[in-house]
C-alpha positions in Angstrom: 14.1 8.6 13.8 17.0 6.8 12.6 17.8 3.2 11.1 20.7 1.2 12.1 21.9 -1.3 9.4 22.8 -3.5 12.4 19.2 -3.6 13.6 16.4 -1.5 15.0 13.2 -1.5 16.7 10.3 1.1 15.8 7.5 2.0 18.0 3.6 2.4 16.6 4.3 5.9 16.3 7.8 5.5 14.6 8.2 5.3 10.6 7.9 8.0 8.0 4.1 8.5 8.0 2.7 9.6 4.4 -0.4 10.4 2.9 -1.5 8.7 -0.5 -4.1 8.8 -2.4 -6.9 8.4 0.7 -4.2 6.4 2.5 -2.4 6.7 5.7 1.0 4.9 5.4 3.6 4.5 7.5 7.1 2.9 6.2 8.8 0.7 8.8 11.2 -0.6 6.2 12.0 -0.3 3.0 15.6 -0.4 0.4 17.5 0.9 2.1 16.6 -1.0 5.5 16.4 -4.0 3.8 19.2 -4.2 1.2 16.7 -3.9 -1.4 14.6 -7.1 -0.6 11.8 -5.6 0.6 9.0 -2.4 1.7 6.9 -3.2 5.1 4.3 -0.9 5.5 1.6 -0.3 8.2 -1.8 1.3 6.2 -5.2 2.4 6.9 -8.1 3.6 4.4 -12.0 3.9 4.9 -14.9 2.5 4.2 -15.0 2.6 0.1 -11.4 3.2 -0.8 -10.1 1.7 -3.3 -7.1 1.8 -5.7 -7.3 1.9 -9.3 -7.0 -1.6 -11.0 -3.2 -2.2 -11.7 -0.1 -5.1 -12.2 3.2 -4.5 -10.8 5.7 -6.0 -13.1 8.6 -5.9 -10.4 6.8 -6.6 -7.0 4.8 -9.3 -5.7 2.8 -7.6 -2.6 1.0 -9.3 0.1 -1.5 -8.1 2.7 -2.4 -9.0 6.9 -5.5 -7.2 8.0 -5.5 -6.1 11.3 -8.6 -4.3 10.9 -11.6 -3.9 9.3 -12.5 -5.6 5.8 -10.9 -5.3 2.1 -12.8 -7.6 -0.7 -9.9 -7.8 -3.5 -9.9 -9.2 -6.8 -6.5 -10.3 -8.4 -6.7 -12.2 -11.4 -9.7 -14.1 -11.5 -10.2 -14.7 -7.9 -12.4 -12.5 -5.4 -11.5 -12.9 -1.8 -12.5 -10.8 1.4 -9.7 -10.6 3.7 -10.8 -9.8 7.3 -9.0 -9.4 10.9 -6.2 -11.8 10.4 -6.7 -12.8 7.2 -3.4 -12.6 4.6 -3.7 -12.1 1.2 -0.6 -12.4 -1.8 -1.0 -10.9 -4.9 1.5 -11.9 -7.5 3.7 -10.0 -9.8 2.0 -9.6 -13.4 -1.6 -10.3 -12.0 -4.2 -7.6 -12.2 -5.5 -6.4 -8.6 -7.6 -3.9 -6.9 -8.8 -3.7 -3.6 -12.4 -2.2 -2.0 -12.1 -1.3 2.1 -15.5 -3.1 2.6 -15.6 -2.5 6.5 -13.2 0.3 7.9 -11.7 1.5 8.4 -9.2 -0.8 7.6 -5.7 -1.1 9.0 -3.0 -3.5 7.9 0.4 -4.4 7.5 1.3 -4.4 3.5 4.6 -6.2 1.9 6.1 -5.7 -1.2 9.4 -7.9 -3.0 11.7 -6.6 -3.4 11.5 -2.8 -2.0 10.4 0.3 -3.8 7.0 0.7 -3.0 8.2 3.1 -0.5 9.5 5.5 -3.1 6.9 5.1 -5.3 4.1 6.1 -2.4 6.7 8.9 -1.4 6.7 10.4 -4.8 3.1 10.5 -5.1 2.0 11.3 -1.5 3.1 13.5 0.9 4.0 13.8 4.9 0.6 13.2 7.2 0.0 16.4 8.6 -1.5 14.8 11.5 -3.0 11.4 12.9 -5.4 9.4 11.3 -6.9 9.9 7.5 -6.3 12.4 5.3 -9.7 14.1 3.9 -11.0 12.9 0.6 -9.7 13.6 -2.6 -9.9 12.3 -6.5 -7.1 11.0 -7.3 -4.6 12.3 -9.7 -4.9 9.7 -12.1 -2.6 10.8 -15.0 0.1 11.6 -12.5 -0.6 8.1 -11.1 -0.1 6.5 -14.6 3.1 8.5 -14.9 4.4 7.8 -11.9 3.7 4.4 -12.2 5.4 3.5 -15.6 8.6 4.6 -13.7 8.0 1.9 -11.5 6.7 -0.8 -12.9 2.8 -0.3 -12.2 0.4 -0.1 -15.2 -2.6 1.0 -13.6 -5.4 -0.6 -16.0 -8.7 1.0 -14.6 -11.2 1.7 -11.7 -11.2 -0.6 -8.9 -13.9 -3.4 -9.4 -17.1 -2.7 -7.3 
């Protein structure tokens, strides 16, 4: 798969397909498809996923559920986001996310771009459709990574 700078289109099975954490996510565009302004990503996660409580200091993310059910807390608000609900968590705000109903699938953006390479660091190519198995996470890695790019990661996700 290629990416023109003058334009492309991507089928659901095109993008660079990584597993993270106890993600599946798929990069449809990121810096250097976008001059920098920003990552798309398709996701999925089951039932009970969640990331660890973190800010980003340099992106504002946002999320459109396709599938399935996330209840997130940013800040001091609590929402759950279902089929066709969007969600935009700001820059500097603490959020987490638990997959409430799953498994979830959705369509993630971050401003500007550079998700992607964070999520490339720390995952690794899907070795085949569909969820990875289940694994702890890697959390000192994660806080290393993640000062390199602007994440803190603060904590658990909230239950």
């Amino acid at each position: 798969m290629s990416f023109d700078p003058t334009g492309y289109l991507l089928t659901p099975a095109d993008g660079h397909h990584l597993w993270f954490l106890d993600t599946r996510m798929t990069v449809k565009a990121g810096a250097d498809q976008t001059g920098g302004a920003f990552t798309l990503l398709e996701w999925s996660a089951p039932v009970g996923f969640g990331p660890p409580q973190h800010i980003h200091d340099r992106e504002d993310e946002a999320f459109y559920i396709l599938e399935g059910k996330i209840t997130i807390d940013c800040g001091d608000n609590r929402w759950t986001a279902g089929p066709g609900d969007f969600a935009f968590l700001p820059r500097r705000v603490p959020h987490s996310f638990i997959v409430a109903d799953g498994p979830v699938r959705g369509l993630q953006i971050t401003t500007p771009s550079g998700f992607e390479q964070f999520i490339t660091e720390l995952g690794r190519p899907a070795e085949h459709p569909g969820l990875p198995a289940p694994t702890p996470p890697d959390i000192p890695r994660l806080i290393e990574a993640g000062q390199r790019y602007g994440h803190q990661i603060l904590g658990p996700p909230s239950t």
